[in-house]
C-alpha positions as CSV (number, residue, x, y, z in Angstrom):
1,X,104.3,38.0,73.7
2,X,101.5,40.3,73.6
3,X,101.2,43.9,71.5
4,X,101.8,46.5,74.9
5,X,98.6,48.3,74.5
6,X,98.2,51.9,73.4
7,X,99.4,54.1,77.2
8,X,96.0,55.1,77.9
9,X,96.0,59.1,79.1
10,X,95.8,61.0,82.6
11,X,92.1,61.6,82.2
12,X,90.9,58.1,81.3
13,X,93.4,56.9,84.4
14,X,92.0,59.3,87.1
15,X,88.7,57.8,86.2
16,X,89.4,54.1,86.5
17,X,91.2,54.6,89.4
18,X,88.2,56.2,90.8
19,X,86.0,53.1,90.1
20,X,88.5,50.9,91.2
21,X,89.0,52.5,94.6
22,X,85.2,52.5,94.8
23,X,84.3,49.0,93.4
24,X,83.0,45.9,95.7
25,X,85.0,42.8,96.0
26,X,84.8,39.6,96.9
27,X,86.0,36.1,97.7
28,X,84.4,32.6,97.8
29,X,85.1,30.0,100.4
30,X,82.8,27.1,101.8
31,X,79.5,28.3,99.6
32,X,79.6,32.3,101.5
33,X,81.0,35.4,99.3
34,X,83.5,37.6,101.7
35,X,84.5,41.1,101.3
36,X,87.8,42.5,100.4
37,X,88.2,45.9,101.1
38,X,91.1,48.4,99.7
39,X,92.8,49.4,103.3
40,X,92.2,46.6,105.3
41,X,93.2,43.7,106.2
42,X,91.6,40.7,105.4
43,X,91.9,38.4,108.5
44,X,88.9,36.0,107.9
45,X,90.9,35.2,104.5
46,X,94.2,34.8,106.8
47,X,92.1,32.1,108.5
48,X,91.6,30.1,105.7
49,X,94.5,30.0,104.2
50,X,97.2,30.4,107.3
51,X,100.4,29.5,105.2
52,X,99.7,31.7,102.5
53,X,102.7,34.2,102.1
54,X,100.8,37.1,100.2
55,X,97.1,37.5,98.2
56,X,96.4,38.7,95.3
57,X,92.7,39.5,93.1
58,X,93.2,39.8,89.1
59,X,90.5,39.5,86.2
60,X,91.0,38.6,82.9
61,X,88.0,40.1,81.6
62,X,88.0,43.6,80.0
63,X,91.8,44.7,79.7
64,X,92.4,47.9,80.4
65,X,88.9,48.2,81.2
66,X,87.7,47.9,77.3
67,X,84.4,45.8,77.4
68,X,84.8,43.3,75.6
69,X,82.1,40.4,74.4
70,X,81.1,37.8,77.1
71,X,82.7,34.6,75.0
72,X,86.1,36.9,74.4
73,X,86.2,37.3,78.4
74,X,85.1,33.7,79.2
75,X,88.3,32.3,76.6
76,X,90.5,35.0,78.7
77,X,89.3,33.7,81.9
78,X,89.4,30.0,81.1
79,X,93.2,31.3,80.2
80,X,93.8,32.6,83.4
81,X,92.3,30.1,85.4
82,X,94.8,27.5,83.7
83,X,97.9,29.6,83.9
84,X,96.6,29.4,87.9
85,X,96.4,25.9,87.9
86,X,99.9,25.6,86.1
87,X,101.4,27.8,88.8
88,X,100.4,25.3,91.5
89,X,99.0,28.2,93.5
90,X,96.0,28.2,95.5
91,X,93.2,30.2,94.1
92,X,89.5,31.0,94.6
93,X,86.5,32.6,92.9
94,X,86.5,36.4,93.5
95,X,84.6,39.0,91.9
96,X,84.8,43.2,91.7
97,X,81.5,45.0,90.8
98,X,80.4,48.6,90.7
99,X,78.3,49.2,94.1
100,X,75.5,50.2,92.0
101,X,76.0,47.0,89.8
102,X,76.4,48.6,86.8
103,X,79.7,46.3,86.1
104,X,80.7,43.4,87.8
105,X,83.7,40.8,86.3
106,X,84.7,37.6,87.5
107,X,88.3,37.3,89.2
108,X,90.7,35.2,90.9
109,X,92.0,35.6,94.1
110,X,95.6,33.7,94.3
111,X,97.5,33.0,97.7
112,X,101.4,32.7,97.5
113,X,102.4,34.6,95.0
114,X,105.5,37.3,95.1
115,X,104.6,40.5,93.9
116,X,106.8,40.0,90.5
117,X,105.0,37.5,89.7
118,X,102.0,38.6,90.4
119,X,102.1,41.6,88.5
120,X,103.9,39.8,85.2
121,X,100.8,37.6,85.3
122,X,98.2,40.7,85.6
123,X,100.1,42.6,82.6
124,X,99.8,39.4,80.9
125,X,96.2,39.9,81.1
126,X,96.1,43.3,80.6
127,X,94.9,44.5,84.0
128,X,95.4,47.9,84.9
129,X,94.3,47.6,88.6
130,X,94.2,44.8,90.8
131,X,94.5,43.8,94.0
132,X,97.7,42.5,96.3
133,X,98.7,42.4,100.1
134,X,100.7,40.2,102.3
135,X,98.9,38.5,105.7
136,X,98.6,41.2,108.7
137,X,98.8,44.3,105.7
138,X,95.9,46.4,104.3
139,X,94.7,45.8,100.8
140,X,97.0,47.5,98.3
141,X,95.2,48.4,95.1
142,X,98.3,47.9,92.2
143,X,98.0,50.5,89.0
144,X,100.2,49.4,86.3
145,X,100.1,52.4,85.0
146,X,101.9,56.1,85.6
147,X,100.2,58.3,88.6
148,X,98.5,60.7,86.6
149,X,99.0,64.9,87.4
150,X,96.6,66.1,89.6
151,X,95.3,63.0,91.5
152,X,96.2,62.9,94.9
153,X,98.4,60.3,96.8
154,X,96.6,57.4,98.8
155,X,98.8,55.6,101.1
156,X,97.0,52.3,99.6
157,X,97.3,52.7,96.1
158,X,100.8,51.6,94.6
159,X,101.8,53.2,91.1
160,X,103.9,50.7,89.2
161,X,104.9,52.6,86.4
């Protein structure tokens, strides 16, 4: 079992959710990228994958959004792409980038799993935000971290700490 990393504080929070909230993402299906937008639903997604139960978008690159070197991030993907596999869920290519492009990282988008799950696999990763919403639902964006003072409730952000 991994170290828990170091509770990272209000300020640095506020600020990652920020970029979270603002960030682009995306999923791949037949050779075409398709948005994913926090606070909507995704019904072109529901189309392609009609029995899936919930979604879910994760990244093993950067945990806790400290940049790390391209090989360390491609050994943490290749990680999480296999713990995918194991799992037997379906998953696809999906991406989050600035909208300026200053950052972009590679993720997974994974149909079926419960949110437990979901979210043990993310820590295991070390993700502080990702994405997760059931068929019909808006995008919820999932901190696992403590709602810092001072920011503001938003009906799609769930707080998981």
């Amino acid at each position: 079992m991994p170290t828990p990393a170091p509770p990272l504080g209000d300020a640095r929070v506020a600020e990652l959710l920020h970029a979270f909230l603002s960030a682009e993402y995306r999923w791949q299906h037949d050779g075409s990228w398709h948005d994913i937008i926090i606070g909507l639903p995704t019904p072109g997604l529901e189309l392609a994958y009609p029995d899936a139960t919930s979604f879910g978008a994760l990244s093993a690159w950067n945990p806790l959004s400290i940049q790390r070197g391209p090989e360390e991030n491609r050994r943490a993907d290749d990680a999480l792409h296999a713990a995918l596999a194991a799992g037997g869920y379906p998953f696809r290519p999906a991406f989050a980038s600035a909208r300026n492009r200053t950052w972009r990282e590679p993720s997974w988008l994974v149909m079926g799993m419960t949110s437990d799950g979901f979210d043990g696999l993310s820590r295991r990763f070390g993700q502080l935000g990702t994405l997760w919403w059931r068929p019909d639902e808006p995008v919820r964006l999932r901190m696992d971290a403590r709602k810092p003072a001072g920011v503001s409730d938003d009906e799609y952000v769930d707080w998981l700490k």
